[in-house]
N, C-alpha and C positions, 0 to 999 in steps of 0.2 A: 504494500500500500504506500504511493506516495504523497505525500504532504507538501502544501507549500512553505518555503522559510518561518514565516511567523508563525505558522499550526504547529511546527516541528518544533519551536521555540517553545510555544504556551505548551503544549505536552511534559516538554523535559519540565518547564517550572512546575505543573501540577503533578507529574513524577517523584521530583525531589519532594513539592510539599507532602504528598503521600507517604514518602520515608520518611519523610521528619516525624508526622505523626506517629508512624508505627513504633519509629524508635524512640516516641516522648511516651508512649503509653504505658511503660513499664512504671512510672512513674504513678502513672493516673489510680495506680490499685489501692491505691493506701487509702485505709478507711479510718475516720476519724468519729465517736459520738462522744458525748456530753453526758457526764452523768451527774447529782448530787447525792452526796455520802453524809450520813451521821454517825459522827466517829461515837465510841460509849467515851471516850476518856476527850475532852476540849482541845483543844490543837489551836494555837494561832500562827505556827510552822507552815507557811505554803510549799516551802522546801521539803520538809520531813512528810511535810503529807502527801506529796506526791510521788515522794521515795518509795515510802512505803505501800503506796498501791502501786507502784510499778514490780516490787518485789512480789508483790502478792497475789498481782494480776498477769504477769509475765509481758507485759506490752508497754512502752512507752508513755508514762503518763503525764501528761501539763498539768501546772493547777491554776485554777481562772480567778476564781474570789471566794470570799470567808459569806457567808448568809448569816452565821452566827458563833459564837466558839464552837460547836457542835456541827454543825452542817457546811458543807463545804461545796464546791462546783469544778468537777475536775474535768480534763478533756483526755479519752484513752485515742490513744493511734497506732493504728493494727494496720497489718498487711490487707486484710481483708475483712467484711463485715461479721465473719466468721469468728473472724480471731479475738474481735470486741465483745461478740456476745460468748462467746469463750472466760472471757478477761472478767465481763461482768459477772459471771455465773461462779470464777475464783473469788471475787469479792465480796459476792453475797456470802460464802460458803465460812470465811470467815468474821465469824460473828464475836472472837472476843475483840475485833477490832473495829467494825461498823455495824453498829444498830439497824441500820438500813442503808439501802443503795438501789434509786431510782434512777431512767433516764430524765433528764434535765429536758422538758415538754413545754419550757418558758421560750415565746417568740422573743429574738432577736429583733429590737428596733434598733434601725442606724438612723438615725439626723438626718434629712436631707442638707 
């Protein structure tokens, strides 16, 4: 099949953009949720509190903000959504260290 100059050109750039994409998607797998913990024992460690759910939960964990010395707002970040509801299901399980642990179900308002 052949093509004129500029067809052969936009080809090759929708080509390359195509591999771009395929090889930025490895990236794209990571799953990230939100959850809120109530520790039994007060924390106001966002360090230590995220430590220790990342120990606990085997995944990566951020911590967002305090709701109260007891309730906390963490962010886990998993390979896959798998691996968060994995991560959440070790957190619940330890209960001499969270009282509870929901997803974080609060909309997000940004400011225009």
């Amino acid at each position: 099949m052949y093509a004129p100059r500029a067809g052969r050109r936009h080809l090759l750039e929708i080509s390359s953009l195509l591999m771009l994409m395929v090889a930025c998607s490895a990236y794209a797998d990571a799953s990230e949720l939100r959850l809120v913990v109530k520790l039994r024992a007060a924390s106001a460690s966002g360090d230590a509190i995220a430590a220790q759910a990342s120990a606990i939960g085997g995944v990566a964990v951020r911590y967002e903000s305090a709701v109260s010395p007891e309730w906390h707002a963490l962010r886990l970040i998993c390979t896959d959504p798998g691996a968060c509801d994995a991560a959440t299901q070790r957190l619940r399980a330890d209960s001499a260290v969270y009282e509870a642990v929901q997803r974080d179900e609060r909309k997000i308002v940004v400011a225009p």
